[in-house]
Each structure stands twice: as structure tokens, then as C-alpha cells.
C-alpha positions in Angstrom: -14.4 -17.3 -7.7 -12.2 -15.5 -5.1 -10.3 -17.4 -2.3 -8.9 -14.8 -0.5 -11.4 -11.7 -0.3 -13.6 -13.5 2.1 -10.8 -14.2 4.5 -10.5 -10.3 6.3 -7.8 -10.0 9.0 -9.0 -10.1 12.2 -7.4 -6.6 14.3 -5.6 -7.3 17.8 -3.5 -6.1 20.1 -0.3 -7.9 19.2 2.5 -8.4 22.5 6.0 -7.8 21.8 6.1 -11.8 20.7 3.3 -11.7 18.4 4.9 -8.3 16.2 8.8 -10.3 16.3 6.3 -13.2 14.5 4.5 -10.8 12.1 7.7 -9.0 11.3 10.1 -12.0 10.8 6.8 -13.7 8.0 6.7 -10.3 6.3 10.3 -10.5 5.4 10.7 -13.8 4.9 11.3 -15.2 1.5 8.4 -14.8 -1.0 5.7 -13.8 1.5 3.5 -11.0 -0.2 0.8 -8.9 1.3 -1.6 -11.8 0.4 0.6 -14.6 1.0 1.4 -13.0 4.6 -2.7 -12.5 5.0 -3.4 -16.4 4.0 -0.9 -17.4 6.1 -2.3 -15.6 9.3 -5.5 -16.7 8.6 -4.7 -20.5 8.1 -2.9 -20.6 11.2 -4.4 -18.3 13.5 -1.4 -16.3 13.8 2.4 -15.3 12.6 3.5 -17.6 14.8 2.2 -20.6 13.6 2.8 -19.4 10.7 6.5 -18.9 11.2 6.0 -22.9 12.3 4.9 -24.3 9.6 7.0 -22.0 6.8 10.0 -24.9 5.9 7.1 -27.2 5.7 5.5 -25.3 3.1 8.0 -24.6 1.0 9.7 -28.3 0.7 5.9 -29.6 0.2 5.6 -27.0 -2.7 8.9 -28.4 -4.2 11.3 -25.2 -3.3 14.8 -25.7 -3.7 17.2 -25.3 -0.9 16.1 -24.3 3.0 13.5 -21.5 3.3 15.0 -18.1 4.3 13.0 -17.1 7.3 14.3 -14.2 8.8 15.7 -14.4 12.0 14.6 -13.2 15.5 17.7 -11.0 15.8 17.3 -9.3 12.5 13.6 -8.6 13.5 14.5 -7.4 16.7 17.3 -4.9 15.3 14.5 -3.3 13.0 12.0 -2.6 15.9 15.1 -1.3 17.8 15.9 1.3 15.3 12.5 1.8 14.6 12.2 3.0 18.2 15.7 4.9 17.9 14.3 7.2 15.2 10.7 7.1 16.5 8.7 5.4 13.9 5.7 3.4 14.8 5.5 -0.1 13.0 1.5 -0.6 12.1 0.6 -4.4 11.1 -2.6 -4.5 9.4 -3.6 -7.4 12.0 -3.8 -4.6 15.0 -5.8 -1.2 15.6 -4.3 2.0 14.5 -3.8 0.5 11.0 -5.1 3.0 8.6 -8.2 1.9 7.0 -7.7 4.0 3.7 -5.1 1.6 3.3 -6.8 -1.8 5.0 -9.8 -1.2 2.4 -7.3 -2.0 -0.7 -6.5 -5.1 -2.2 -3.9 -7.0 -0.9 -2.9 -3.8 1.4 1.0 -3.7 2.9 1.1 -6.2 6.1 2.6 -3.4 7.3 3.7 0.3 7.4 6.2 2.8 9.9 4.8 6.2 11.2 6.3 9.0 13.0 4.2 11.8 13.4 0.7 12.3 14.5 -1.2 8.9 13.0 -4.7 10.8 13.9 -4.1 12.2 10.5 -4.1 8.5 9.0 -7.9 8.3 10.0 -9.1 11.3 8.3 -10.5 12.2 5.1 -7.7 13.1 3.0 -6.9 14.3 -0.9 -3.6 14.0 -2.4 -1.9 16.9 -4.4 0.8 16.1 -6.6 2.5 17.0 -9.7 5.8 18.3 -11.2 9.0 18.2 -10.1 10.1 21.1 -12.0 6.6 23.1 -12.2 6.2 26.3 -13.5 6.0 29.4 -11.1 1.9 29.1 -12.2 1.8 26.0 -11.6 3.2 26.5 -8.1 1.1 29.4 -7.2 -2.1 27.4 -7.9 -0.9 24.1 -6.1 -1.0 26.8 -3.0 -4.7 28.2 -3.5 -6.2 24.7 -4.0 -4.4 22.9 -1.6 -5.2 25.5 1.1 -8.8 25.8 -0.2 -9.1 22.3 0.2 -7.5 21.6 3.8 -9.5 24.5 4.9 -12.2 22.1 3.6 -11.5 20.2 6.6 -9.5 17.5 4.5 -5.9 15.8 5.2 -3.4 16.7 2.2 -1.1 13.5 0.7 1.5 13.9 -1.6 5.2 12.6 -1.6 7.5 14.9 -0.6 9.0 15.4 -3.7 10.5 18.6 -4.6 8.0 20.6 -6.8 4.2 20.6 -6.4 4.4 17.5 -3.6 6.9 19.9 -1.2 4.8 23.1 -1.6 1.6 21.0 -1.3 3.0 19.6 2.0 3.9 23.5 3.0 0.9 24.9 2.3 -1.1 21.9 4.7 1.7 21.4 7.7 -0.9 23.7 10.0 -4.0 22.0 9.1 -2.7 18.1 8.3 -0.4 16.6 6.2 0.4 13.4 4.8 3.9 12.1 3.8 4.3 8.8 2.1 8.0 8.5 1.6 10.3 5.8 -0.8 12.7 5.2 1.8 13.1 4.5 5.3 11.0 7.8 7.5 14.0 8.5 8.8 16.2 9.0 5.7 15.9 12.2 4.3 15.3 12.3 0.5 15.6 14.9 -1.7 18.4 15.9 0.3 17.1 19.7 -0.2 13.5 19.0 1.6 16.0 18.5 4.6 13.9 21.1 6.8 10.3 20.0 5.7 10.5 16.6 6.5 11.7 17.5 9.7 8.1 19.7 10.3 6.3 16.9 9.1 7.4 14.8 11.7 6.8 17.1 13.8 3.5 18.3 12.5 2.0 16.0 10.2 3.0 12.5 9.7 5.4 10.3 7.9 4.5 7.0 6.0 6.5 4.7 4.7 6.2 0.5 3.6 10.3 0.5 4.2 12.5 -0.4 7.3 13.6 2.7 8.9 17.2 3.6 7.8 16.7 1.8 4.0 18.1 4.2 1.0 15.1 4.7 -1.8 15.7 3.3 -5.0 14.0 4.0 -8.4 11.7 0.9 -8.5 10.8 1.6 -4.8 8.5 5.4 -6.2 5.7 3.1 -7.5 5.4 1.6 -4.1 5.6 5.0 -3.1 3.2 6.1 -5.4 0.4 2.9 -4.6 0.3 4.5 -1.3 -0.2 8.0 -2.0 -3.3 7.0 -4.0 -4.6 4.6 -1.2 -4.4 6.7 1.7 -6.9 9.4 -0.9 -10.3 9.6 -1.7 -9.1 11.5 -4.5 -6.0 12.5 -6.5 -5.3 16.1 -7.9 -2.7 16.4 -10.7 -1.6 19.8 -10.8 1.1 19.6 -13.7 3.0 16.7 -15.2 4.7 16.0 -18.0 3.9 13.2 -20.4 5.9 10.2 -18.9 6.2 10.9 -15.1 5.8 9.7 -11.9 2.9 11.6 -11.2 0.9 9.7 -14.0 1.9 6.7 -12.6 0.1 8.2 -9.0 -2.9 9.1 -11.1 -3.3 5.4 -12.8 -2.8 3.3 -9.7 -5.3 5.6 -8.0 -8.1 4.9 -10.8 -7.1 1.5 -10.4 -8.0 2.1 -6.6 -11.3 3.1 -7.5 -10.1 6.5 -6.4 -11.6 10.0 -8.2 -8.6 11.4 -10.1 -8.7 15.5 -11.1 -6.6 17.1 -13.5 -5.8 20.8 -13.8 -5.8 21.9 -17.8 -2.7 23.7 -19.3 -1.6 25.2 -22.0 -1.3 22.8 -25.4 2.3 24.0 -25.8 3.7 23.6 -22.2 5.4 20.5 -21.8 4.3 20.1 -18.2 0.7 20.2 -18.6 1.1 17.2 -21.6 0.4 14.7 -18.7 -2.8 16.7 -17.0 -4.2 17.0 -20.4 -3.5 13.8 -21.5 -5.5 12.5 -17.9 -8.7 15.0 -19.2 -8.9 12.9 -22.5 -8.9 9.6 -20.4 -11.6 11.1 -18.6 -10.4 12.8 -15.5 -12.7 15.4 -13.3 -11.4 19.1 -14.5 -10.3 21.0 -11.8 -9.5 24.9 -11.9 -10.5 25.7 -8.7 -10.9 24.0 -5.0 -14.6 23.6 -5.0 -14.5 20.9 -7.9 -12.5 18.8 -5.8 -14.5 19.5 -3.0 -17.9 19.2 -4.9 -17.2 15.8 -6.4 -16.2 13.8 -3.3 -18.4 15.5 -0.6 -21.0 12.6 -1.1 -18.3 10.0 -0.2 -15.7 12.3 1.9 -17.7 11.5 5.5 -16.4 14.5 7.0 -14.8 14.7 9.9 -14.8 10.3 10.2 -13.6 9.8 7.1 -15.4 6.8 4.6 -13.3 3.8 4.9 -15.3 2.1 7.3 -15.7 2.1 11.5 -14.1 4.5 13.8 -12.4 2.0 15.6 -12.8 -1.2 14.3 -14.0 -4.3 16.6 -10.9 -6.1 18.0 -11.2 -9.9 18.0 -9.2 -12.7 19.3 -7.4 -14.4 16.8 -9.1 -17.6 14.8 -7.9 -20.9 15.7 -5.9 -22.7 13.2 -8.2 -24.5 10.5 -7.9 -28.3 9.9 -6.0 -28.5 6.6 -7.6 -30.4 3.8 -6.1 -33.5 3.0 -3.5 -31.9 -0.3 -2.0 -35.2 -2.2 1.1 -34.9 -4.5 -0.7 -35.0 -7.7 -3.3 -32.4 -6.2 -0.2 -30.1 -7.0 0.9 -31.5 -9.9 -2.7 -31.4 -11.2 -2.2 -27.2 -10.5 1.1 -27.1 -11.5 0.0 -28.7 -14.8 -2.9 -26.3 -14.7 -0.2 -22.9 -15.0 1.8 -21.9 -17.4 3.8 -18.6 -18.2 0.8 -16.6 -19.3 -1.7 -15.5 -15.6 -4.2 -17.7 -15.4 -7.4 -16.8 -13.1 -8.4 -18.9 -10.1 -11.8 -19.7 -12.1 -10.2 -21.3 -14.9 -7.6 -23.0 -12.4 -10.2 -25.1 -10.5 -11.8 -26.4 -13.9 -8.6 -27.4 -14.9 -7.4 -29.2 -11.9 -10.3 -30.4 -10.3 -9.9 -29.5 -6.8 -12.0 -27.5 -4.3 -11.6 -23.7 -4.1 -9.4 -24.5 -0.6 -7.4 -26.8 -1.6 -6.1 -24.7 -4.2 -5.6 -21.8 -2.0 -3.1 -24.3 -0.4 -1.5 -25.4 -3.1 -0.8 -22.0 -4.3 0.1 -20.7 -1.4 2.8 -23.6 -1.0 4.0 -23.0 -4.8 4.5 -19.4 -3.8 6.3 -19.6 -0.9 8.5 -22.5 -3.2 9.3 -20.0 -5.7 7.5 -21.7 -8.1 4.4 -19.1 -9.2 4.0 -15.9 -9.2 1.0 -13.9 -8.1 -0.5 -11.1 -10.2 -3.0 -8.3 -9.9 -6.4 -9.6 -10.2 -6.1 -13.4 -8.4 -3.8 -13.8 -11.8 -1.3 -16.8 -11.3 1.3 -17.9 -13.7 4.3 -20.5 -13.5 7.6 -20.3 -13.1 9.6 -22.3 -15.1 
């Protein structure tokens, strides 16, 4: 049983009101990518939403007055979002890329600078090493021009390494930042100049506020993205525990292709690519067996992640809540414990209809009270 993937965003043009709604829910206290989504949905809007938020959280037993954020901090975002030129993309208007819309519990929204046309095309990502090895280097160049001559957008994450010569090699045909910090904060200090060109040329993504300073646990995030925006991933070099693995899991994850380019047994940088091969990773030595492998799914020049230009449509109006008693959450609550529990099991266990519980989850979430995993896994928070 799922209870959320049947509920899709609808996409329309949002007035200035409507994205000071959206942005104050998404940062808001506990309110998730699908939490955000549920919310939209069940009340036909951010606004609503933004309504009924106290309520919510005191019915799902939080402790304290829910932090919403406030109209000023939300207007001082979108002001220095403008200052610095990033675009803020909510994934409840057009423009949002779909690569990223087709994902599971996909970020409510992202900032831009650059040219977003890139966003819609077919692209391949190209990372790898920090520290690769002059080879390693010289053959991230020859497959990633082979492959944007291809006619395909190039991802990586400016990194120094692979990622920045992956992003030279592409700036004239299409590339594809996806940054850890804000778009406008420049990080590694030394890909100064590049990043500049990209915003230029190419395009800048990022999930954080312009201005915010990258932090280590923020390069997964990073890294989610890079895979998402990809039909594929190509792992030039990496060494055994790196962040480029972590690219290349959360892509297969994705149901993205991943490639891996062999290396020698005794280098330390090709421990990770070899490693991927053994898992079962398309071998790659040359552009074409990228370019082989996803040419039934690439959809060149439109890209395959769905319409064009999606239909707009008007906003639902609210649904009439079901009727949610105090034991109906005690029955859930009694339901959970500390190891993730799937919705399936939930419902035998408690009783209740498949909304209902949506309800109650959604009010225990926003309460602090359970935590939502991967998978429509929930455990409680004791």
C-alpha cells in the first residue's frame, strides 16, 4: 500500500503570495519533501497549509509552539536570491526540472542561475576523483566531450578533480552544476573562475538558500542530485571510500545506469571503479558504451522524464478531512516503535483506513514524534 505516490503535485503559476507560502512550509520545522507534498495536497495549497500547521502539530502531541518560519525571513531569502540572480524553482510550478520531479520524494524546491534550458535535457553525469591521476584526467576529457558532442547535458559537482575538468570540457555544449552550498558561494575556493563560466554558460543548482556555507553532511544532498538530474552516472576514478561511490549508489538507487571505468589493481584511485564493476556496473573505456547503453531511454533532443511542458492545472480544493479521534493516534502510535515499520503492516496493526493514517502520520511528523524513512518506512520517536 502507498499513500502518498498517488497524490502528484499539481504545476502552477505561483504569485508572489503563493511562493512567500511555499517557501515559509518548506522551512518550517519538520516539513520534508513529502510532508511539504502531503500538505499541499490536503489543503489545496501552501497557504492553507501554513493555516492549519499549529493545529497539526498540538493535535499530533508536539511539545512547545510550532516554528513556522516567518514572512520576513522568507522575504529576505527571495531578496537575496534576486541580488545574486538565482531562480527559486518549487516543484508545484513549470520550469521545475522533471529529472528531478520523477524521483521519490524530490526537493520542494531548488535555486538556479544560469541557463535552466539545460535542466530539460538529456544529461549524463561525470564524476570521479579529487586527486585523479594525469590518466585519469586526460580520459575524463575524451569521454566527456565524446559524449556532449552526443548531444547530451554533462552533471557533475564542481569538485576539483574529474568534476571541474568534466565541467571544462562541456561549458560550450551544456553543463550542469549541482553545488553543496548556496549558488552563489564559491566552494573550492580554487574553482573561483569556473563557477563564474558556469553561471554564465551552463547552469548552477543547488537545494540551499543562496549565501549558506557547505558543510560535510550537506555533499550527500549534493550528491542525491547529481544522480537525479542523470540518466546515467560515469565514475571515472575513485578511491575505495569516497564521495563519488556515494554518487554512484544513490544513482542505482534512482534507478539510474551507473558506468565504471577499470584501472589498474594497484592504483589506489581505481579501487572504487573496480569495486563498482564487481557490483555489476556497465564497463566503460570509451564514450560510445555510455552512449550505446542509454540511447534507448536518452529521448534525444526532449529528454525521457516525461512531457515537454507539463499541463498546468489549478490547484485542488482542500479535501474534507476524515473524522481522526485521539485513540486513532494512539492506536498508530502504539503501532511504531524504534525499528521502520511499513505503511502495510501499520494499517493491520491499527486498524484505520489508508487516509486516516496519512493524517496521523503526517501530524506525528510535524509533532516531532516519527520519523520518516526511505521506502514509506516509519519509526517512533521516543
Amino acid at each position: 500500500m502507498d499513500l502518498f505516490a498517488a497524490a502528484p503535485l499539481p504545476i502552477a503559476v505561483l504569485d508572489h503570495e503563493q511562493r512567500i507560502a511555499c517557501l515559509r512550509l518548506i522551512r518550517s520545522d519538520n516539513v520534508g519533501p513529502v510532508t511539504f507534498r502531503e500538505l499541499v495536497n490536503h489543503y489545496g495549497g501552501a497557504e492553507g497549509a501554513l493555516a492549519a500547521l499549529p493545529e497539526l502539530v498540538r493535535r499530533g502531541g508536539g511539545k512547545g509552539r510550532a516554528r513556522v518560519t516567518s514572512r520576513a525571513e522568507a522575504e529576505r531569502e527571495l531578496e537575496r536570491a534576486a541580488r545574486t540572480g538565482a531562480v527559486p524553482l518549487f516543484t508545484i510550478e513549470p520550469g521545475y526540472p522533471r529529472a528531478l520531479a520523477a524521483i521519490e520524494a524530490p526537493p520542494p524546491l531548488v535555486y538556479v542561475h544560469g541557463d535552466t534550458a539545460l535542466l530539460e535535457r538529456s544529461a549524463i553525469a561525470v564524476v570521479g576523483s579529487r586527486e585523479a591521476s594525469a590518466a585519469g584526467l586526460k580520459l575524463t576529457r575524451l569521454l566527456t566531450h565524446d559524449i556532449a558532442a552526443a548531444g547530451y547535458a554533462i552533471v557533475s559537482g564542481l569538485a576539483r578533480g574529474v568534476d571541474a575538468v568534466a565541467h571544462e570540457t562541456a561549458l560550450a555544449t551544456g553543463t550542469i552544476a549541482v553545488v553543496a552550498g548556496g549558488v552563489d558561494v564559491i566552494y573550492p575556493p580554487e574553482n573561483d573562475a569556473l563557477q563564474r563560466a558556469i553561471a554564465e554558460r551552463g547552469v548552477l543548482v543547488s537545494e540551499m538558500p543562496p549565501g549558506f556555507q557547505p558543510r560535510a553532511k550537506d555533499f550527500p544532498r549534493r550528491n542525491r542530485l547529481i544522480a537525479a538530474l542523470s540518466l546515467g552516472v560515469l565514475v571515472v576514478e575513485a578511491a575505495r571510500r569516497s564521495g563519488t561511490l556515494v554518487t554512484a549508489r544513490l544513482a542505482a538507487e534512482l534507478g539510474r545506469e551507473v558506468f565504471a571505468v577499470p584501472g589498474h589493481p594497484l592504483d589506489p584511485r581505481a579501487e572504487g571503479t573496480n569495486h563498482l564493476l564487481k557490483l555489476g556496473a556497465t564497463l566503460a573505456t570509451c564514450a560510445d558504451d555510455v552512449i550505446d547503453a542509454l540511447r534507448p531511454i536518452s529521448g534525444l533532443p526532449s529528454g525521457a522524464f516525461g512531457e515537454d511542458h507539463p499541463p498546468e492545472a489549478p490547484l485542488p480544493p482542500p479535501l474534507p478531512p476524515p473524522e481522526i479521534r485521539d485513540d486513532d493516534r494512539a492506536r498508530v502510535l502504539a503501532a511504531l516503535g524504534p525499528a521502520p515499520c511499513d505503511l502495510d503492516a501499520l494499517a493491520r496493526a491499527s486498524g484505520l483506513p489508508a487516509r486516516a493514517i496519512g493524517i496521523v502520520l503526517m501530524e506525528l511528523e510535524l509533532a516531532g514524534r516519527v520519523t520518516r524513512h526511505g521506502g514509506q518506512l516509519f519509526s517512533r520517536i521516543d
